[in-house]
C-alpha positions in Angstrom: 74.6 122.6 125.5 76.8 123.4 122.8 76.1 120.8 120.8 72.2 121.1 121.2 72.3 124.8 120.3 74.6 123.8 117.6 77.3 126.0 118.4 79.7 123.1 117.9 82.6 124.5 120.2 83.0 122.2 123.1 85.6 119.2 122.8 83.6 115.9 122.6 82.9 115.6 126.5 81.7 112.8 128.8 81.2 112.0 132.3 82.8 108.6 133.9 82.1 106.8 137.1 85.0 104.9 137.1 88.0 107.2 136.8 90.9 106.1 138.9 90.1 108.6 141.7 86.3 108.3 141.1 83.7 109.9 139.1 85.0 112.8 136.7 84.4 114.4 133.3 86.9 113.0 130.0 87.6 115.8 127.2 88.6 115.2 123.5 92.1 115.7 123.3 92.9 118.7 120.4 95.8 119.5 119.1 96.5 123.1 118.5 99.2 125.7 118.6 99.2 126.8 122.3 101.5 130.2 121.0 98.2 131.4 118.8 95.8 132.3 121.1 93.0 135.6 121.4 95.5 138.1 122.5 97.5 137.2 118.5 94.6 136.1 116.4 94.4 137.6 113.4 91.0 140.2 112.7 89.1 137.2 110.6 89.6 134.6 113.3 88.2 137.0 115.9 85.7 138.1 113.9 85.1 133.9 114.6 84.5 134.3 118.3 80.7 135.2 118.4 78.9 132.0 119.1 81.7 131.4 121.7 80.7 134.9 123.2 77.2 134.1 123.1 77.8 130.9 124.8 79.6 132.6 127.4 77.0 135.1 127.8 74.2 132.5 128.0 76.1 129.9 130.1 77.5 132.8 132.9 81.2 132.2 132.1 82.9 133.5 134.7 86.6 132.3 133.8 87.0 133.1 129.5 90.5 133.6 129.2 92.6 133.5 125.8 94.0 130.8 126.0 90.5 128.8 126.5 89.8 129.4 123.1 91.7 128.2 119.7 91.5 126.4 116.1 92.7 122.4 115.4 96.0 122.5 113.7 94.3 120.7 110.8 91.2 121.6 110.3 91.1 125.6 111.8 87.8 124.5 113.7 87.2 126.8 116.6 86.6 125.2 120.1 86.1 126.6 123.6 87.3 124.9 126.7 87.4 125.1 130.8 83.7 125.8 131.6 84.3 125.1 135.3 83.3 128.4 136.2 79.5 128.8 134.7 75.7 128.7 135.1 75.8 130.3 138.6 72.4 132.0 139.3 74.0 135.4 140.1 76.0 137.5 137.4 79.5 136.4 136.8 80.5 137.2 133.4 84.2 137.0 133.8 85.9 137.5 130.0 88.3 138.7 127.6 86.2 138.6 124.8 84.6 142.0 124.9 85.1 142.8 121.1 81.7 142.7 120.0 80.1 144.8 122.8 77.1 146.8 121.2 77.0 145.2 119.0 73.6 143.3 117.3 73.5 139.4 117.8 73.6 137.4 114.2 69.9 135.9 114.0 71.3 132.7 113.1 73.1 132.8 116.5 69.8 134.2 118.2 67.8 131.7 116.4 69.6 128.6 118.6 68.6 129.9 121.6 64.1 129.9 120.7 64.5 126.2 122.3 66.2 127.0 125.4 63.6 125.2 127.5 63.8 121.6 125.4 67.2 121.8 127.2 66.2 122.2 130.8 65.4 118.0 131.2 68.9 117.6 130.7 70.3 120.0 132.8 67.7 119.0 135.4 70.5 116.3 137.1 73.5 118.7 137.1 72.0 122.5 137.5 70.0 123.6 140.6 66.2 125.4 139.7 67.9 128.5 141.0 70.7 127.6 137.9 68.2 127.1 135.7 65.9 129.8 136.1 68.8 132.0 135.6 69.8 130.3 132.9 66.0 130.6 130.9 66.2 134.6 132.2 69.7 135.4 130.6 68.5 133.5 127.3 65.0 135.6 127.5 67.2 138.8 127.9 69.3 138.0 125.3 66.9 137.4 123.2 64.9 140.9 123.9 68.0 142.6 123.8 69.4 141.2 121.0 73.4 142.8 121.2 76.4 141.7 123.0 76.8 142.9 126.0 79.0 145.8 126.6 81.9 145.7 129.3 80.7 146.4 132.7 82.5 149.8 134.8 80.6 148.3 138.4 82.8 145.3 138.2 86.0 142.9 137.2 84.8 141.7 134.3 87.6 139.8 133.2 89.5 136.6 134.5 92.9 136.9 136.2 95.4 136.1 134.6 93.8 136.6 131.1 95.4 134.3 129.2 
């Protein structure tokens, strides 16, 4: 999904049958500074964080912690890891990156998500219809709305432990 909405975030991922304890997902090793993380990035890296906000929003992240996001040592390219914990069909927005609530949605970031539904054949095998008719109503939201959510008060709203 990243790569299709060209967010560019997620590790190169793929799915193998024939792990050595069965059928399980490989990531794109990265090597970073594990030490610089959200809770120290400087103001301009943060100000980085919004297509991984909006893909947090749209995907139902329930589990963003700090330490799931960071830049290569090499090239400073942002990437966004541990998505375990998304695309439920109930609310679940679980994260610690809140810094833009209110705030209004770049319309190049907005712009990604006019396809949403040239995605749902490819989600078809992994997501239920429930899933994805969540899914296609958080993106219409979003894209009425048009700002970044503000931090729920009805809720925990984010993960534990935060980093």
């Amino acid at each position: 999904m990243s790569e299709q909405l060209g967010f560019h975030i997620v590790p190169f991922t793929t799915l193998r049958d024939d792990g050595p304890y069965g059928a399980g997902s490989l990531q794109q090793y990265v090597d970073y500074d594990p030490d610089y993380h959200y809770f120290n990035f400087t103001v301009d890296d943060k100000k980085r964080l919004k297509p991984v906000v909006l893909f947090d929003l749209l995907c139902n992240n329930a589990d963003r912690k700090g330490s799931h996001v960071f830049f290569e040592n090499d090239t400073h390219k942002l990437f966004a890891i541990d998505h375990g914990i998304c695309f439920h069909a109930e609310s679940k927005l679980r994260t610690v990156l809140w810094d833009f609530g209110g705030q209004k949605i770049p319309e190049d970031l907005l712009s990604s998500l006019s396809g949403i539904t040239d995605l749902i054949p490819s989600l078809e095998p992994y997501l239920s219809p429930r899933e994805i008719s969540a899914l296609i109503a958080r993106a219409d939201s979003i894209l009425k709305k048009r700002l970044f959510p503000r931090q729920p008060n009805d809720r925990r709203a984010t993960p534990w432990p935060p980093l």
